[in-house]
N, C-alpha and C positions, 0 to 999 in steps of 0.2 A: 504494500500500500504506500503510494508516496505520501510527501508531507504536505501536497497541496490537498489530497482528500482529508486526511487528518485534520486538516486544519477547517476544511467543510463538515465535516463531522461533529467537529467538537463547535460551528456555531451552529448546529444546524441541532445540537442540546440546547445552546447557551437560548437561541429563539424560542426554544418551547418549554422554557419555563415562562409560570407566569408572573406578572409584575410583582414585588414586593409593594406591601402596603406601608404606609407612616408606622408607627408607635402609635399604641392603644393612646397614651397619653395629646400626640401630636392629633388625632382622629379628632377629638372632643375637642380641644383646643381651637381646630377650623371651623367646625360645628359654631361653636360659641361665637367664635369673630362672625360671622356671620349671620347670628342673632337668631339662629336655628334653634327647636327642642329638638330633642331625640325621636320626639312623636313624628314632626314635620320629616326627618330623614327618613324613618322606618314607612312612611306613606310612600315617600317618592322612589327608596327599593323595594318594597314590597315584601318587606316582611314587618314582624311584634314590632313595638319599642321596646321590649325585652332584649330583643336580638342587636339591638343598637348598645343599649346598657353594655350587656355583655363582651361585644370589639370593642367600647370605648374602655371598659376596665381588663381587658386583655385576656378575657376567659373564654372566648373563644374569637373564629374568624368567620367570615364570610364564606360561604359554598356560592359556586355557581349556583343559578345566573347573576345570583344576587352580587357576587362579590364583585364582576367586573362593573357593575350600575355603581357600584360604592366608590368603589375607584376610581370614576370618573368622576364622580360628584365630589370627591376628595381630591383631585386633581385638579376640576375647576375652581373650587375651593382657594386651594394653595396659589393658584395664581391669582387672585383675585385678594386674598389676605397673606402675602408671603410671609411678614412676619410671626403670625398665627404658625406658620409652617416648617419654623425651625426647632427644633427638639432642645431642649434643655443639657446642656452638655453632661452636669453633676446629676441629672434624675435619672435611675435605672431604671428600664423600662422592662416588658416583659416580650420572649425572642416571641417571635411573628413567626406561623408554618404559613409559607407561601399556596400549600392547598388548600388551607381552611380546614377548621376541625367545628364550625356552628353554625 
């Protein structure tokens, strides 16, 4: 195998992974700059406010389809309040499974 398929290979993983999300912390943070409840999010992806609760405190993540709608709305988010969108250097946050486990 030469090193130009290898090197196809290894983005042709790196592309199919999905997007990592903010920090549960950073999630709520954009929320609020934009003067969102958690109810107003969970209407517009389509799931509980429960389910909002639970990404913004890091106990679970988003599943398809929901997760990619979140992600966008978290993406517009962040450009629209960029400072909202910088994580706190000293708060540990909790690690983020890029497949969603909620």
């Amino acid at each position: 195998m030469s090193d130009s398929d290898r090197s196809q290979r290894v983005d042709a993983l790196l592309n199919s992974l999905p997007e990592a999300l903010p920090s549960p912390h950073v999630r709520a943070q954009l929320r609020l700059a934009a003067g969102l409840t958690q109810q107003d999010v969970a209407d517009a992806v389509g799931v509980k406010r429960v389910a909002v609760t639970r990404w913004e405190l890091g106990q679970t993540n988003p599943r398809r389809p929901h997760r990619e709608h979140y992600l966008r709305l978290l993406k517009g988010l962040a450009a629209r309040f960029p400072e909202a969108a910088e994580a706190d250097e000293g708060t540990p946050t909790p690690a983020s499974d890029p497949r969603g486990s909620g």
